[in-house]
C-alpha positions in Angstrom: -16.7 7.0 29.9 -19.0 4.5 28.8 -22.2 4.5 26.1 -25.2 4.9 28.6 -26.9 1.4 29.3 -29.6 2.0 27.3 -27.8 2.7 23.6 -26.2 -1.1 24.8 -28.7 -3.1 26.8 -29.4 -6.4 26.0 -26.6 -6.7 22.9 -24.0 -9.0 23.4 -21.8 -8.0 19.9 -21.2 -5.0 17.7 -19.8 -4.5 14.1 -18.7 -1.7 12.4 -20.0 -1.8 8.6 -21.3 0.3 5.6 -24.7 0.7 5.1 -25.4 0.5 1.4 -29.1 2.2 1.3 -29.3 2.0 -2.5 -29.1 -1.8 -2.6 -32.2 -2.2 -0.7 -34.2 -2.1 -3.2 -32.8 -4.6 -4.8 -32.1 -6.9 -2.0 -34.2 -5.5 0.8 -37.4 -8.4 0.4 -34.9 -11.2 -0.1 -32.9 -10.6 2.6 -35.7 -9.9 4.7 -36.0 -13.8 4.2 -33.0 -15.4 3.3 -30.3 -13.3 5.5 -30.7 -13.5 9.6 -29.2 -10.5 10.3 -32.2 -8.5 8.4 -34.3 -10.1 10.8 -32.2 -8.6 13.2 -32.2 -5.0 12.2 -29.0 -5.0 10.0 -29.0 -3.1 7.3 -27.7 -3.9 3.4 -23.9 -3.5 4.3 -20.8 -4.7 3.4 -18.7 -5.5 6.9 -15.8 -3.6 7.6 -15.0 -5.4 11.5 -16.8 -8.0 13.0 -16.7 -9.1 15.7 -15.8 -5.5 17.4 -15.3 -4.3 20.7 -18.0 -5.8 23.4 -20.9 -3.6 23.6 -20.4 -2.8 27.5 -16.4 -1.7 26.7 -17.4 0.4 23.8 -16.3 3.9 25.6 -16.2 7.7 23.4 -12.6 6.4 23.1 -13.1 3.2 21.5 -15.1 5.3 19.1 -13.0 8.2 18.3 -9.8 5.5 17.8 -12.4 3.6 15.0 -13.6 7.4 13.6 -10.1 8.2 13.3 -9.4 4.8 11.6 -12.2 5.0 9.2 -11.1 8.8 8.3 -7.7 7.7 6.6 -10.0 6.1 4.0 -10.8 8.7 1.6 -14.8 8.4 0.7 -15.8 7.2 -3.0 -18.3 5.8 -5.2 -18.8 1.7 -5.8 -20.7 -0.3 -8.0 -22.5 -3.7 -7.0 -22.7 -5.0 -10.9 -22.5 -8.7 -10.3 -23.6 -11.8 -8.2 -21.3 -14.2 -6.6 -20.8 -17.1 -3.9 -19.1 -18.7 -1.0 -19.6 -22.6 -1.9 -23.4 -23.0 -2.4 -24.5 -21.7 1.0 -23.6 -17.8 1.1 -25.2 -15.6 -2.2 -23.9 -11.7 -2.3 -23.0 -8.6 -4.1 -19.8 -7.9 -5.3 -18.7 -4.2 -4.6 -15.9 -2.6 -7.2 -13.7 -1.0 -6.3 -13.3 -4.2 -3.3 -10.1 -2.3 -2.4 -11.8 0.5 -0.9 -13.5 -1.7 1.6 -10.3 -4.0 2.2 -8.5 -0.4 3.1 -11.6 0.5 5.4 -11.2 -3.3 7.3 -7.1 -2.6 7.5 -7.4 0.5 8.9 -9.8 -0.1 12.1 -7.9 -4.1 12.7 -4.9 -2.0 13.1 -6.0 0.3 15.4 -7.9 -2.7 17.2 -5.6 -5.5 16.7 -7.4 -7.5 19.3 -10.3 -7.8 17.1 -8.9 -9.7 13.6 -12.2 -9.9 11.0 -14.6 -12.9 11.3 -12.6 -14.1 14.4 -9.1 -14.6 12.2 -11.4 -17.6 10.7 -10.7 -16.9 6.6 -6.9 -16.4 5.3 -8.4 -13.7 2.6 -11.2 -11.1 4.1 -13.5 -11.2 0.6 -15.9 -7.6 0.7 -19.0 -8.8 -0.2 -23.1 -7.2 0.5 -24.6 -10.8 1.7 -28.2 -11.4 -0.1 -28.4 -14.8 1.6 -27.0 -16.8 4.3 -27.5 -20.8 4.7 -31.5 -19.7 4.3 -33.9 -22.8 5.3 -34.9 -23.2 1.3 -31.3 -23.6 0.8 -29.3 -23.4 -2.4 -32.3 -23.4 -4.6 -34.1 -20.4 -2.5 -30.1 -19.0 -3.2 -30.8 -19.5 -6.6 -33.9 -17.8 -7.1 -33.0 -14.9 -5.3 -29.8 -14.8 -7.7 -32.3 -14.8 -10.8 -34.8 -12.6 -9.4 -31.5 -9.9 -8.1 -29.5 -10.1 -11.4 -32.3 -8.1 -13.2 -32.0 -5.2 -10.9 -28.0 -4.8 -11.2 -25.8 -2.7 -11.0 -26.5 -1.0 -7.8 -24.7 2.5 -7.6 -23.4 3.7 -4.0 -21.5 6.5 -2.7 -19.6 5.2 0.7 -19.0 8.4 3.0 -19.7 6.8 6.4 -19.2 3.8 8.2 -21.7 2.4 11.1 -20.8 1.4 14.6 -23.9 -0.6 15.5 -24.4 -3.2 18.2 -26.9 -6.2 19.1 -27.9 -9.9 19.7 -29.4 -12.6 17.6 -32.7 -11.0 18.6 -35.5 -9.5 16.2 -35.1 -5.6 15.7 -32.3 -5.7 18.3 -29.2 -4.2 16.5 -28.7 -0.3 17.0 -26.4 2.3 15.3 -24.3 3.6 17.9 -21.8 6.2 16.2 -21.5 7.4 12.1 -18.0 7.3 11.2 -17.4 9.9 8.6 -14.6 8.8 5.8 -12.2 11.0 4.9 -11.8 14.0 2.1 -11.9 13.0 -1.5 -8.5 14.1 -2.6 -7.3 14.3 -6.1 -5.4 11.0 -6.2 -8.8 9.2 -4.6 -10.7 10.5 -7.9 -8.8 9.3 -10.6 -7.1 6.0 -9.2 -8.7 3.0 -9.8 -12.4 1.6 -10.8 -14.8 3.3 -9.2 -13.1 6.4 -9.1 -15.2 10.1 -9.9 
């Protein structure tokens, strides 16, 4: 069974990601600006899969396989304490504990192997909240978003869900199709590692 036509009309890619409400404050009016995929109606996030599934194959199976995937990630708390940058064109957020997110990405590419992150186009998936993409003020607007952000770290998150959403490249057009729930904080999840309880 497929999503009825109107969850997916008109989108032409979907992602699943984290939404990372807190950090909006912090980064909400920059990347209104500097980020394309605000413009869009993407949340702060850190990506988990992109590209995903097409939006006209995305069936209740496709999203109980990626709820079941995201579930074998127990949920837990992250900080976002510190800028950092791909070259001079990409500004973002690091999140700590990374490893938590890295789990979340290996756990729905192996259920979906046909779908490796960002196309199979980097050798190391780097978690990361994007402030600012290649904006049209380029490395200087970069910079000044960096000065204005740093101020207003750390940002403090708890991850219990991930998104399924899908759209296109235009305004307001991405939607949330499905919440995938993480799994049960178990004793071993609260005590192992930064960012732990």
């Amino acid at each position: 069974m497929s999503l009825p036509a109107a969850e997916v009309r008109g989108a032409t890619e979907s992602a699943i990601l984290v939404p990372v409400s807190e950090a909006e404050p912090a980064v909400g009016r920059l990347r209104a600006v500097l980020d394309q995929s605000a413009a869009r109606g993407v949340p702060a996030h850190v990506t988990v899969l992109y590209p995903f599934v097409p939006p006209a194959s995305i069936t209740a199976a496709v999203i109980d396989a990626a709820a079941a995937a995201v579930a074998t990630v127990p949920a837990f708390d992250c900080t976002f304490g510190v800028t950092a940058w791909f070259g001079e064109d990409v500004l973002w957020l690091s999140p700590d504990p990374a490893e938590r997110f890295r789990a979340l990405t290996d756990a729905v590419h192996s259920a979906f192997p046909a779908y490796p992150p960002f196309r199979g186009e980097f050798v190391e998936v780097i978690p990361h909240l994007t402030v600012g993409a290649r904006p049209p003020g380029g490395v200087g607007a970069l910079r000044a978003a960096e000065a204005e952000v740093l101020p207003m770290l750390p940002v403090r998150s708890h991850v219990s869900h991930a998104w399924l959403m899908a759209g296109s490249t235009s305004p307001d057009s991405w939607k949330l199709l499905a919440r995938l729930p993480l799994g049960a904080v178990t004793e071993t999840a609260r005590t192992d590692g930064p960012g732990a309880y």
